[in-house]
Residue, then its C-alpha position, 0 to 999 in steps of 0.5 A: x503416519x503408522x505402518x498400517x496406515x501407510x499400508x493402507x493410503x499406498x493400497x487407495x492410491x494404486x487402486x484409484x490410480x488404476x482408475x485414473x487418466x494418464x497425464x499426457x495427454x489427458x491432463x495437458x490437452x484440458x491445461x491447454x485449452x484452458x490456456x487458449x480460453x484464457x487468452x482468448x478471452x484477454x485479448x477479446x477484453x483489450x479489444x472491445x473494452x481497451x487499456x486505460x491510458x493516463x495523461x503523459x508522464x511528467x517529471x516535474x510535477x510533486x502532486x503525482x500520487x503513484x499507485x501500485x496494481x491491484x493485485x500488489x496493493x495488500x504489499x502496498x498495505x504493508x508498506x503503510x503499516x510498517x512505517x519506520x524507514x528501518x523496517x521498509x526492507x523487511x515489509x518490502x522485501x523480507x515478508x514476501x520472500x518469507x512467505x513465498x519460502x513458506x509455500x515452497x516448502x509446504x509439500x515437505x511440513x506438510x505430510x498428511x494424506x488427507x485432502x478433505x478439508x474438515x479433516x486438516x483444520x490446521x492447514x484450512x486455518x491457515x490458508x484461511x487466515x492468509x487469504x482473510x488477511x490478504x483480502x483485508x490489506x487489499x481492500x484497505x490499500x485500494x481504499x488508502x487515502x493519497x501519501x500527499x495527504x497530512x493525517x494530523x488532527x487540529x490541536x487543542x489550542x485550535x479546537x479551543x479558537x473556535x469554528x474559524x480556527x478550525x477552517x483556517x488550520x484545515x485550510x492551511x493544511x489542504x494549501x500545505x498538501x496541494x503546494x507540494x510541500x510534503x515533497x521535500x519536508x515532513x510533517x508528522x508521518x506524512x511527507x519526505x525527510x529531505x531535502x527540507x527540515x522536519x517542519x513538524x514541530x516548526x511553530x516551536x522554533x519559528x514565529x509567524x513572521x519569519x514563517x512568513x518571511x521564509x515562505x515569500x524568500x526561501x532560500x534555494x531550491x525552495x520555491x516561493x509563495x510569494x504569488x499566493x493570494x493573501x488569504x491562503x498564504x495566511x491560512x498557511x503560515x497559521x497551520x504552520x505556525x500551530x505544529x509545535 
C-alpha cells in the first residue's frame, strides 16, 4: 500500500466511522442476545430431543470401535492417512497447531484494506481450499469403515481357488476381525503391532497345522479357540495360512 492510498483508506474509515454505532453497547447488546438464543435454543434441544446414551462402558471388550465427535472427525481423517507410527505427532499434533499458528497471524501477513471478496482472490482461495478440504476429510471420517476391519484383498492364489476359496478367505477374514484378534496383532495396515507378532506374512512361516495348534493352545495371554465350531475355525486358519 502507497502513500496516497493510505491517505485515502484512513479518509473512508473516518467518514464511515463517523457514520457507525459505538461498540458498547450496540455491538454487545446484539452478541448478547444472540448468546442467550443460542442457549436457549441448546437447552430447548436437550430437552425435547434428549442426549444420546450408549450402553456402559466396558473395559474388557476388544470389539469396541471408538469414534471421534463430528466435528474432530476431518483430524480423525488425518490420522488415517498418515499412517507411519513416526508421523501420528505430526498429524495429531503438529497440523493443527500449524494452522491454528496460521489464522493467529492472519491480521499481521495479511494487510490489504480490501474486504470485497472479488477483490482479494489469494485469500478467498484460501479460506476456500480450507474449508473444501476440511468438508472433505469430514465427510470421509464420518463415512471411514471400522479400525476392527481388515482391508486386505484376496490373493491371486485364492482368486485362481475359485468362488469357494473366496468365501473361505472372506469368511476367515470376518471371524479374524470379529474374534478380536486385531487387538494384539497386525495384519497389513490393520490392527495393533503388540503384544502379538506381526501375523502379516505368518502363512510364510507357519504351516497349517501348527496355526492350527496354536489357535486351539496358545501360549498366555492369547486366549483359545478351541470352542469355535469346525467350520469357522477352518475358515480361519485358511485366511491365515493364505497371508505370506
Amino acid at each position: 500500500m502507497n502513500q496516497l492510498e493510505k491517505e485515502a483508506y484512513l479518509r473512508e474509515y473516518s467518514i464511515l466511522k463517523s457514520k457507525g454505532k459505538p461498540f458498547f453497547p450496540y455491538a454487545v447488546a446484539k452478541d448478547g442476545w444472540m448468546a442467550v438464543i443460542v442457549m436457549a435454543t441448546i437447552i430447548m434441544m436437550a430437552i425435547v430431543l434428549g442426549a444420546e446414551l450408549g450402553p456402559k462402558v466396558d473395559p474388557t471388550t476388544t470389539t469396541y470401535v471408538p469414534r471421534p465427535e463430528w466435528y474432530f472427525f476431518f483430524l480423525f481423517e488425518v490420522l488415517r492417512i498418515i499412517k507411519p507410527p513416526s508421523l501420528v505427532p505430526l498429524a495429531a499434533i503438529g497440523v493443527p497447531t500449524l494452522c491454528m499458528i496460521l489464522l493467529f497471524l492472519l491480521p499481521f501477513y495479511d494487510r490489504s484494506p480490501e474486504r470485497r471478496p472479488e477483490r482479494r482472490p489469494i485469500a478467498m482461495a484460501a479460506a476456500f481450499f480450507t474449508i473444501a478440504a476440511m468438508a472433505f476429510m469430514t465427510y470421509e471420517g464420518a463415512n471411514a469403515g471400522s479400525p476392527n476391519q481388515i482391508e486386505m484383498e484376496a490373493p491371486p492364489s485364492v482368486m485362481a481357488g475359485g468362488a469357494e476359496a473366496q468365501r473361505s478367505f472372506e469368511s476367515g477374514k470376518q471371524i479374524t476381525t470379529q474374534s478380536g484378534c486385531l487387538a494384539c496383532h497386525k495384519i497389513g495396515e490393520n490392527g495393533n503391532g503388540g503384544p502379538g507378532p506381526d501375523l502379516s506374512e505368518i502363512g510364510a512361516r507357519l504351516p497349517r497345522q501348527a496355526i492350527e495348534r496354536t489357535l486351539i493352545n496358545p501360549t498366555a495371554p492369547m486366549p483359545s479357540y478351541a470352542e469355535l465350531s469346525d467350520k469357522k475355525r477352518d475358515d480361519l486358519v485358511e485366511f491365515l495360512a493364505q497371508l505370506k
